[in-house]
LODO-27689 format. One line per field, with one value per residue: residue number from 1; residue in one letter; chain; x, y, z of N, C-alpha, C in turn. Coordinates in steps of 0.1 Angstrom, whole numbers, padded with zeros to 4 digits, always signed. Each point is the difference from the previous one (the first is absolute). Example, Ala and Ser with C-alpha at 12.3 -4.5 7.8 and 13.67 -1.06 7.14 Angstrom:
BEGIN
num c(1	2)
residuo c(A	S)
cadena c(A	A)
nu c(+0132	-0004)
nv c(-0057	+0011)
nw c(+0078	-0007)
cau c(-0009	+0009)
cav c(+0012	+0011)
caw c(+0000	+0000)
cu c(+0009	-0008)
cv c(+0012	+0011)
cw c(+0000	+0008)
# end
This chain:
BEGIN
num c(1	2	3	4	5	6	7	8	9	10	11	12	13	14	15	16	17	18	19	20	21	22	23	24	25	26	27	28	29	30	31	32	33	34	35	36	37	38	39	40	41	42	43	44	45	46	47	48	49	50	51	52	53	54	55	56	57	58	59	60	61	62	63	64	65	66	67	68	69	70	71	72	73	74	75	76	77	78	79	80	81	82	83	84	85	86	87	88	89	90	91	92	93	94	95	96	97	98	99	100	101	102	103	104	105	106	107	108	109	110	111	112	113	114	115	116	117	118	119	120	121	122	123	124	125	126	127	128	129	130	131	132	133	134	135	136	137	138	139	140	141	142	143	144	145	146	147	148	149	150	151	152	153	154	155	156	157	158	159	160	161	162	163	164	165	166	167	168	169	170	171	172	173	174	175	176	177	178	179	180	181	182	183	184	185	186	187	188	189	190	191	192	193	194	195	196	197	198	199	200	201	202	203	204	205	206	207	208	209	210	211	212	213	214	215	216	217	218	219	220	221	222	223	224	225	226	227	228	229	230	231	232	233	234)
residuo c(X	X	X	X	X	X	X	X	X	X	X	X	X	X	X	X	X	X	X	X	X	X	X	X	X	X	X	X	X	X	X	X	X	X	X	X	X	X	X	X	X	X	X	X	X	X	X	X	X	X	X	X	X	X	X	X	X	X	X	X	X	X	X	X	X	X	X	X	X	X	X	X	X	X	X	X	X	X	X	X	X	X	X	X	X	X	X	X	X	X	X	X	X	X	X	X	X	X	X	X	X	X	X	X	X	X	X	X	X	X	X	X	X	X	X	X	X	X	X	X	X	X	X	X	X	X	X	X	X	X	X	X	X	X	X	X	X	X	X	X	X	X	X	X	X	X	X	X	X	X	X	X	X	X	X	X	X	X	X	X	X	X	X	X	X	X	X	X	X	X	X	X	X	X	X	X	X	X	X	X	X	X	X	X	X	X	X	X	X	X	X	X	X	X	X	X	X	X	X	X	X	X	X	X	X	X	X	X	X	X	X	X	X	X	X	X	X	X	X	X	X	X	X	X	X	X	X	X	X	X	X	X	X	X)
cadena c(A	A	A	A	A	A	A	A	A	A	A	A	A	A	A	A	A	A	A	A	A	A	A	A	A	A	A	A	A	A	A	A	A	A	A	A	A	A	A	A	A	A	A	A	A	A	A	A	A	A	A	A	A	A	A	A	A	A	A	A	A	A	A	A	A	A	A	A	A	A	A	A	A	A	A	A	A	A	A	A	A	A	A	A	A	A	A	A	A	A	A	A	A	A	A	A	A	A	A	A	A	A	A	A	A	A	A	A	A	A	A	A	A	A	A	A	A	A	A	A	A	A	A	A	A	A	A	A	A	A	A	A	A	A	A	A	A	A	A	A	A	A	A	A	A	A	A	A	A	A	A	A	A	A	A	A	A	A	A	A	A	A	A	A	A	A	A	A	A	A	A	A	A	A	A	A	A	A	A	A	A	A	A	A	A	A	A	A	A	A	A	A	A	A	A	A	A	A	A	A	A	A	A	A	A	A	A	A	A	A	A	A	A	A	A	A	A	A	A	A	A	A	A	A	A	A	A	A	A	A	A	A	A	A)
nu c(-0050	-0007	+0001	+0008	-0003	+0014	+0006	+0000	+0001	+0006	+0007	-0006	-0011	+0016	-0006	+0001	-0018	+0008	-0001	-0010	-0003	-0003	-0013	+0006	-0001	-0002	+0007	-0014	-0004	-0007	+0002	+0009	-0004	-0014	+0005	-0003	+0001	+0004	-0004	+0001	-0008	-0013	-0003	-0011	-0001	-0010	+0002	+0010	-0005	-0005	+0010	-0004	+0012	+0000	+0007	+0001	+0005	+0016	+0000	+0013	-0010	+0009	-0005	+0014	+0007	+0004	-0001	+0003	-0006	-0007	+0009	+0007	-0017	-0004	+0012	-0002	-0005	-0002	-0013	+0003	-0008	-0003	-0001	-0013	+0007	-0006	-0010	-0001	+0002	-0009	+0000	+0014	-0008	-0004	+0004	+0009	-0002	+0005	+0006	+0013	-0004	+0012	+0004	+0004	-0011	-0010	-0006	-0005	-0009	+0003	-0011	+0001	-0014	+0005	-0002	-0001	+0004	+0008	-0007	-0007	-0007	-0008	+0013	-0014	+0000	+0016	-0008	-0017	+0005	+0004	-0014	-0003	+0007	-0002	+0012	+0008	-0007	+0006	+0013	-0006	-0009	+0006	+0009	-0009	-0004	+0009	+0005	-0014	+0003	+0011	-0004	-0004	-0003	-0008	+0005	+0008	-0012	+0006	-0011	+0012	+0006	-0014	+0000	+0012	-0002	-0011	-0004	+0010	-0006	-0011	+0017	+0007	-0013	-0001	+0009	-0002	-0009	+0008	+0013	-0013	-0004	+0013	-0004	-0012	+0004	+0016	-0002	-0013	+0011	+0008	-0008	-0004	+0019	-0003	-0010	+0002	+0013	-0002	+0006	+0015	-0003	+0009	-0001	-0014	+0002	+0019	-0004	-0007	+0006	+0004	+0007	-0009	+0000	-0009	+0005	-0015	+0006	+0010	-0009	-0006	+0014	+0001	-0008	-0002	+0017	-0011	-0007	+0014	-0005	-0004	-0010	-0010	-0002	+0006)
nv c(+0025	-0005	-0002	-0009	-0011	+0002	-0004	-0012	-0002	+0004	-0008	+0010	-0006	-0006	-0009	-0011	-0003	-0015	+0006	-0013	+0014	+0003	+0002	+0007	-0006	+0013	-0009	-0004	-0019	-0008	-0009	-0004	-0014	+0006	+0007	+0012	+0000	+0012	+0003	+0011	+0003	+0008	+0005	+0001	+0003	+0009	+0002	-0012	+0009	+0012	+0004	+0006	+0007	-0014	+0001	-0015	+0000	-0011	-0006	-0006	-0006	-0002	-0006	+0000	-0010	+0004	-0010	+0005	+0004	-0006	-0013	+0009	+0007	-0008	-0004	+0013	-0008	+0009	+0001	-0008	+0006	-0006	-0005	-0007	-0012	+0015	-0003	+0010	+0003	-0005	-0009	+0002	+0007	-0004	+0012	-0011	+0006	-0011	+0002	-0003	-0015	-0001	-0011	+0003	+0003	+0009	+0003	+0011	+0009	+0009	+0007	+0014	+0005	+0004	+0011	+0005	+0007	-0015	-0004	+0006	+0008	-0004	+0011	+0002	-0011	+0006	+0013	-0003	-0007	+0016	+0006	-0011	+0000	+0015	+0008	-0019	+0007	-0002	+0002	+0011	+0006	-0002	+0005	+0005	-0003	-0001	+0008	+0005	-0003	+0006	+0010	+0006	-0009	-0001	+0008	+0000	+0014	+0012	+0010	+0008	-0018	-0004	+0015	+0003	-0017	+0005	+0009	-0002	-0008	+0005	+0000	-0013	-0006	+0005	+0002	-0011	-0005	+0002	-0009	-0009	+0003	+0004	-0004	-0007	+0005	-0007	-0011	-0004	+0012	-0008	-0013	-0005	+0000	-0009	+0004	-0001	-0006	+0002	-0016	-0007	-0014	-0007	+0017	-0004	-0013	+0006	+0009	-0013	-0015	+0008	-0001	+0004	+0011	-0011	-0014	-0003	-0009	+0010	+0008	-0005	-0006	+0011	+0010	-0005	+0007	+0012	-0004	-0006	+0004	-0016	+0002	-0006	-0013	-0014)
nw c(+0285	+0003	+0014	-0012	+0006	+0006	-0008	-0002	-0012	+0009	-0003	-0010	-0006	+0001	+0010	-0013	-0001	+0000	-0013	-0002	-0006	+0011	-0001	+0008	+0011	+0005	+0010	+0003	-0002	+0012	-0003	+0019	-0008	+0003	-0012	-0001	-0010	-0008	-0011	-0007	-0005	+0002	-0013	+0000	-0010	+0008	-0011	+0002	+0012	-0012	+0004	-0004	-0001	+0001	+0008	-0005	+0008	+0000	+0013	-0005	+0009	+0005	+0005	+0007	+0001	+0011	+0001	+0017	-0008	+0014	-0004	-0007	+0000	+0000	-0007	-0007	+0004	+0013	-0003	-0003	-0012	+0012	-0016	+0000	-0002	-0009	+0002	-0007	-0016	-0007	+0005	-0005	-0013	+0011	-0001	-0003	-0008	+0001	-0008	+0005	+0001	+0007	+0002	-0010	-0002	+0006	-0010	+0002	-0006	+0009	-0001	-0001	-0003	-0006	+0003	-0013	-0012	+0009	-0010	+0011	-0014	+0012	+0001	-0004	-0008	-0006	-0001	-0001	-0013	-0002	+0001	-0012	-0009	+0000	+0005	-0008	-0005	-0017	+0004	+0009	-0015	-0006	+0006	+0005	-0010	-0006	+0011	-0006	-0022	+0005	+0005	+0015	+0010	-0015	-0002	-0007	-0001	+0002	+0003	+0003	+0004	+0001	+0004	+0003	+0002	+0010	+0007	+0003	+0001	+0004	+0004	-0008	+0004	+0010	+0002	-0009	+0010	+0009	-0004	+0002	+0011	+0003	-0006	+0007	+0010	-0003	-0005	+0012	+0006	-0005	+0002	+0011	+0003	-0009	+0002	-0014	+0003	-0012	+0003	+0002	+0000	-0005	-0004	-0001	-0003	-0006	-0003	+0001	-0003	-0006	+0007	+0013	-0007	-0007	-0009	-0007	-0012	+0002	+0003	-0009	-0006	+0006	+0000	-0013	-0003	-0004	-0006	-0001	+0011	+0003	-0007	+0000	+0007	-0002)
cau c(+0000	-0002	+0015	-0011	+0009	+0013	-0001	+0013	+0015	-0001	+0000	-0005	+0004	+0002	-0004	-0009	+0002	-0001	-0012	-0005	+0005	+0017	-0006	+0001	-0013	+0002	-0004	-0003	-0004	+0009	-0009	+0009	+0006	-0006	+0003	-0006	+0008	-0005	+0008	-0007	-0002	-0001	-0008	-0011	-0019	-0013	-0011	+0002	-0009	-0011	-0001	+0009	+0005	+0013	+0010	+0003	+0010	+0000	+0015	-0006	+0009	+0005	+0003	+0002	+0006	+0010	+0016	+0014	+0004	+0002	+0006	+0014	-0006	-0008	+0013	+0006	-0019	-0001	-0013	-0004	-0011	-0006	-0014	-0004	+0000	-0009	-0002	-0002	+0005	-0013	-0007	+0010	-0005	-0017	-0006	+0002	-0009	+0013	-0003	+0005	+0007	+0004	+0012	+0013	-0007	-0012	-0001	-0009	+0003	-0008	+0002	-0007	-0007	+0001	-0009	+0012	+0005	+0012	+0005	-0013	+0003	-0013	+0007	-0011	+0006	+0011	+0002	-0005	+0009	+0012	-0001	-0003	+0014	+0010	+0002	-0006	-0016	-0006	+0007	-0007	-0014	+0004	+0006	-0007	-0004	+0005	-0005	-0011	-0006	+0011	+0000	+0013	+0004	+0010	+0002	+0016	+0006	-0010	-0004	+0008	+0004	-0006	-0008	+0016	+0000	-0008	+0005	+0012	-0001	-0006	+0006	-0001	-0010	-0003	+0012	-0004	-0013	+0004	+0002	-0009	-0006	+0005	+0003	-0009	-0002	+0007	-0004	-0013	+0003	+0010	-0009	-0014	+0008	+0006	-0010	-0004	+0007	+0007	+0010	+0007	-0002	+0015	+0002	-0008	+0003	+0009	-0010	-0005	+0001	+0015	+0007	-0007	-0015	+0000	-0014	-0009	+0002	+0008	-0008	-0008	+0010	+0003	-0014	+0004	+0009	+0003	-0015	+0002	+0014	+0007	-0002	-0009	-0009	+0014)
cav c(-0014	-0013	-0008	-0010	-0002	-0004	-0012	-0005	+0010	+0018	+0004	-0005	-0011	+0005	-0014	-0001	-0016	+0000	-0003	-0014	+0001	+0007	+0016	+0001	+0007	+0002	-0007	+0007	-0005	-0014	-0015	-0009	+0000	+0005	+0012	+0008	+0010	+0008	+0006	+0007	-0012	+0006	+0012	-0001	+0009	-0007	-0001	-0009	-0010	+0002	+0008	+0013	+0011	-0005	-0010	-0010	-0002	-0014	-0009	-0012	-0004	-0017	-0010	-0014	-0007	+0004	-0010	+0000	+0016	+0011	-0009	+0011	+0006	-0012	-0004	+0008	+0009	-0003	-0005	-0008	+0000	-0012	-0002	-0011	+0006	-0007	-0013	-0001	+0016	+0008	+0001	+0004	+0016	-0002	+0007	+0004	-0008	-0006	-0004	-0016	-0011	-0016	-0002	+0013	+0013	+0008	+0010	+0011	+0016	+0012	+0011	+0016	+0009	+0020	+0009	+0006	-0009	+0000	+0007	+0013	+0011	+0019	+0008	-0006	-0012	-0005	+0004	-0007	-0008	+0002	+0004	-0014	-0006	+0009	+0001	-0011	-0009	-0010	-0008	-0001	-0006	-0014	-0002	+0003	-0013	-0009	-0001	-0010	-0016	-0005	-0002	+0012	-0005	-0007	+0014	+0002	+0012	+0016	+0002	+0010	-0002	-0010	+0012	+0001	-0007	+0001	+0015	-0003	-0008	+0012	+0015	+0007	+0001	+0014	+0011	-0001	+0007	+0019	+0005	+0000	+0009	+0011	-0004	+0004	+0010	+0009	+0001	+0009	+0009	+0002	+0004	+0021	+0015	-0006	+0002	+0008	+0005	-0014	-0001	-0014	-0007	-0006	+0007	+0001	-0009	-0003	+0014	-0005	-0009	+0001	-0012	-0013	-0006	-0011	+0004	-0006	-0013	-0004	+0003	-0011	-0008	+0007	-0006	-0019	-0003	+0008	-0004	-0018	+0002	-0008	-0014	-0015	+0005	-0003)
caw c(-0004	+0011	-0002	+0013	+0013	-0006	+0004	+0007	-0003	-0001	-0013	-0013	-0009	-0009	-0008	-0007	-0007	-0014	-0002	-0009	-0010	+0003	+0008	+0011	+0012	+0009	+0011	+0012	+0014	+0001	+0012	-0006	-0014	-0011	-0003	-0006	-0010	-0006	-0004	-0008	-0012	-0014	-0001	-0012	-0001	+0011	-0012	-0008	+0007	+0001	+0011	-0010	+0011	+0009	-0001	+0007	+0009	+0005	+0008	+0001	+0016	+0003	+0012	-0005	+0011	-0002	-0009	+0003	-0001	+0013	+0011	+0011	+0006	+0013	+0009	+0008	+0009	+0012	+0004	-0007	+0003	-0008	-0006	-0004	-0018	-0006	-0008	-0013	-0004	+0002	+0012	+0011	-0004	-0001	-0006	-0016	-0010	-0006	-0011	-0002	+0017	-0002	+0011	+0001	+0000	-0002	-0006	-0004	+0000	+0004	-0012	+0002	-0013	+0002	-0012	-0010	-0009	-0007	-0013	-0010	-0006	-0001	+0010	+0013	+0000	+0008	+0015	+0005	+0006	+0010	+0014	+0014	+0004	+0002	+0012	+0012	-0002	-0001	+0006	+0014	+0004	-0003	+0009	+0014	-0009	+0009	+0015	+0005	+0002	+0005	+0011	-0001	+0003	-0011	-0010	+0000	-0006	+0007	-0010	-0006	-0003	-0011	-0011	-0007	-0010	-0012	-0004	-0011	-0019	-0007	+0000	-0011	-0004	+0007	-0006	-0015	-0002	+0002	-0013	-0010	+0004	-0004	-0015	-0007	+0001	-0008	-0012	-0006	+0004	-0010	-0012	+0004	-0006	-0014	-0009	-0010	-0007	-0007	+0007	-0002	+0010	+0004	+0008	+0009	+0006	+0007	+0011	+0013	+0002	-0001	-0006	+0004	-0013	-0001	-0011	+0006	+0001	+0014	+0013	+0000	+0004	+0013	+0006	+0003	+0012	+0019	+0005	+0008	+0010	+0003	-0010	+0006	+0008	+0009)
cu c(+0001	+0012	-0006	+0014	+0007	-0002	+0017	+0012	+0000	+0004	-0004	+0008	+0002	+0000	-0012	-0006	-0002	-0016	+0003	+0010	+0016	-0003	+0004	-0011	+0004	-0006	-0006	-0005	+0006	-0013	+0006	+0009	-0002	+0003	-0011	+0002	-0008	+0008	-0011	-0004	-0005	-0010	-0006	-0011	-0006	-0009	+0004	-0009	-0015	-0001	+0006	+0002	+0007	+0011	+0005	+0011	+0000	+0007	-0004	+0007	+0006	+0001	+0008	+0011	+0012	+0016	+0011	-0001	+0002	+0008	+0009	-0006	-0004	+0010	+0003	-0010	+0009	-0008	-0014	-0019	-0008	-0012	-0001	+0001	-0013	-0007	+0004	+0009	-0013	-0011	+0005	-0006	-0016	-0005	+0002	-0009	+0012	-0007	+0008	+0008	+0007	+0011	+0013	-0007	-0010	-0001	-0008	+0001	-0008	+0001	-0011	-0001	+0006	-0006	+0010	+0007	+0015	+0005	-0010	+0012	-0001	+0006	-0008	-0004	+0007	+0001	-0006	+0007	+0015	-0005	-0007	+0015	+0013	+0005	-0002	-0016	-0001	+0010	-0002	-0012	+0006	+0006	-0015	-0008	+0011	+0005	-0007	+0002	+0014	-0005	+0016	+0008	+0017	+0009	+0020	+0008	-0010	-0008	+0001	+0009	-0004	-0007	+0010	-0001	-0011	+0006	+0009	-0007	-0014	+0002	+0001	-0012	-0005	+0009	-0007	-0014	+0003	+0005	-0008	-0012	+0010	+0007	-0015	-0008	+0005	-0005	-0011	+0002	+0006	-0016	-0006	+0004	+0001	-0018	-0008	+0017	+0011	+0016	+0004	-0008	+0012	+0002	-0006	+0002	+0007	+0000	-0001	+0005	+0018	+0009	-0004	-0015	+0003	-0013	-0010	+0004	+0011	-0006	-0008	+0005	+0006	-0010	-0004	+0003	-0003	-0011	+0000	+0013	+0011	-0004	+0001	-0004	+0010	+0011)
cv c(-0009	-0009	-0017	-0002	-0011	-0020	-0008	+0011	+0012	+0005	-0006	-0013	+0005	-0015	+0002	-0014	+0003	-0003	-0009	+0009	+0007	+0016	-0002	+0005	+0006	-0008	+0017	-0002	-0010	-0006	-0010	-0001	+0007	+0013	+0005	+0014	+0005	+0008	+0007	-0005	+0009	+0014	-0002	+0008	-0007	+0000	-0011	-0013	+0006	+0018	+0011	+0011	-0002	-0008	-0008	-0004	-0011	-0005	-0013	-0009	-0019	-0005	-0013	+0000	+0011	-0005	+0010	+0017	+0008	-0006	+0009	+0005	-0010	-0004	+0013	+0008	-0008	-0005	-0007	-0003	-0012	+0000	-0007	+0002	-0011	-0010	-0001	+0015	+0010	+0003	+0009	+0015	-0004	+0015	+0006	-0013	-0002	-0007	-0007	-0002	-0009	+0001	+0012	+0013	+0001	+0017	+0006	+0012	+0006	+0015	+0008	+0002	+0017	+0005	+0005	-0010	+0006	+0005	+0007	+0008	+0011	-0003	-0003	-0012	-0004	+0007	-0009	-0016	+0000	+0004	-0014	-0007	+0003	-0002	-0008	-0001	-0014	-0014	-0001	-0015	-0015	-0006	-0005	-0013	-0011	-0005	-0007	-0011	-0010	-0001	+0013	-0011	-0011	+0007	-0007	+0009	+0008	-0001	+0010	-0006	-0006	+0013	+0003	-0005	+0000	+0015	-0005	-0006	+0012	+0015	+0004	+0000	+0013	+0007	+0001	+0010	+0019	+0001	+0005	+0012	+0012	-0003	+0007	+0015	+0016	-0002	+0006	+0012	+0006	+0004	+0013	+0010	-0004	-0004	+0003	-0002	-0013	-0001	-0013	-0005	-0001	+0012	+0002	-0007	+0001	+0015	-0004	-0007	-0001	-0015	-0016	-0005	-0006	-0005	-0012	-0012	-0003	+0006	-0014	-0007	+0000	-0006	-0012	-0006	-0002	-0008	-0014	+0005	-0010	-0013	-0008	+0000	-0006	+0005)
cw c(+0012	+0000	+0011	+0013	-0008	-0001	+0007	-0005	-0006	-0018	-0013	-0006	-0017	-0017	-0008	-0003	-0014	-0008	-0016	-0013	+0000	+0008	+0014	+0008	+0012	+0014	+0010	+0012	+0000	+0009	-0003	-0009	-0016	+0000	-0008	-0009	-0011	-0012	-0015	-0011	-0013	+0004	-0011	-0002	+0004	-0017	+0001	+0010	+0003	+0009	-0008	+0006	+0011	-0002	+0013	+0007	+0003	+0006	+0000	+0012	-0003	+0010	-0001	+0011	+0005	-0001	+0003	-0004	+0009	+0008	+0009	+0007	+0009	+0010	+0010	+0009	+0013	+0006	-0011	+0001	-0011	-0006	-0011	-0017	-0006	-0007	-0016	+0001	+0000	+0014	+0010	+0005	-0004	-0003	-0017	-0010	-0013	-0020	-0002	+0008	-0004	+0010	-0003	+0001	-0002	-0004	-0007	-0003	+0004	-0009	+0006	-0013	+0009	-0010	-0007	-0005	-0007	-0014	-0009	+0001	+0010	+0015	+0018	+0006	+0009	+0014	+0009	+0007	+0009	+0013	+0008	-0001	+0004	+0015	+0013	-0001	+0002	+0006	+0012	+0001	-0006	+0017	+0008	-0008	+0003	+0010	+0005	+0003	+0002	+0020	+0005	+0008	-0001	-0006	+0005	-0004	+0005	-0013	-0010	-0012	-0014	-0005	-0005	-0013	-0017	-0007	-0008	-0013	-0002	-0003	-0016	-0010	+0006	-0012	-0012	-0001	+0005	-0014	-0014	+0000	-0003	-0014	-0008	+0005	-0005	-0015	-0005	+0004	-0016	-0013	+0000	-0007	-0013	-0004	-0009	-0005	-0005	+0004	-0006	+0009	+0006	+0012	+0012	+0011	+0011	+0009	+0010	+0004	-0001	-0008	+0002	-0011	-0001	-0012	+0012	+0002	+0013	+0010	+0001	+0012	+0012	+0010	+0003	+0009	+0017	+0000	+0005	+0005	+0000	-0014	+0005	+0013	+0014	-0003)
# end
């Protein structure tokens, strides 16, 4: 994993901005006065934009003033590096294409189509989608994405520090999909040996799935859940 060059303070930020609805963003650059932040937003079927067999990946980024959040850190710099604070919040990241501006913030989302599908049935699926998001993938390629269009220059965190951050909120989406894959592999394992031969369901069920079964309408529900990481969009 690439490591970029340190910026002023050797150690991680452990600050957050706040975000319009109460979602917190992780800060990863700075210009000047303008902060730049990030934080997870959703997972969706790529059917639900035409693309079937994938699934959609979202961060949604904020630009907005920084208002004092880094003041301990500025007071305590020995060598003070001077830079121009930007005209505007948006202009500040001329490489981002912003869906809404105004004087307290600018904000947009950035999102990856992967192949495989979150909540198929068919064991193949989900591998497909764990070998593009599995093991830092997909928290890598979002990372080297926004890099970019922040500039390395700008960066207030390694970049260890801002793949930390994503890894963290897609761990338990990772975990859920190995779960599911070894759920459904024991189960079509469990049928093969049980064909031709009449059984409980209720029994069948809990064979496989143990105490964690569950009926459709709360799997529904679950899913739901996981599929808006944070709800809404500030």
């Amino acid at each position: 994993m690439a490591t970029l060059k340190k910026t002023d303070s050797d150690k991680p930020t452990k600050k957050f901005m706040p975000g319009s609805s109460g979602n917190p963003y992780f800060p990863f650059a700075r210009k000047g006065n303008v902060l730049l932040g990030v934080r997870l937003q959703s997972i969706t079927s790529g059917a639900f934009y035409g693309a079937d067999d994938t699934t959609y990946f979202t961060l949604r980024l904020r630009s907005a003033p920084e208002a004092g959040l880094f003041a301990d850190e500025d007071k305590a710099k020995t060598v003070v590096k001077l830079q121009a604070n930007p005209p505007n919040l948006w202009d500040a990241w001329p490489e981002v294409v912003w869906e809404k501006k105004d004087n307290t913030r600018a904000s947009t989302t950035v999102g990856v189509f992967e192949r495989g599908m979150f909540k198929s049935k068919d064991p193949a699926a989900l591998k497909t989608l764990l070998s593009a998001i599995g093991e830092g993938k997909l928290a890598d390629k979002f990372v080297d994405h926004l890099v970019g269009l922040a500039g390395e220059k700008n960066l207030i965190c390694r970049r260890s520090e801002l793949k930390a951050f994503l890894d963290d909120g897609f761990k338990p989406v990772i975990e859920r999909v190995v779960e599911d894959i070894k759920k459904q592999e024991a189960f079509a394992e469990h049928v093969q040996a049980h064909v031709g031969t009449v059984s409980m369901h209720a029994a069948l069920i809990k064979k496989v799935f143990g105490d964690k079964a569950v009926d459709p309408e709360a799997e529904q529900h679950a899913e739901a859940e996981i599929a808006d990481i944070e709800g809404g969009q500030e």
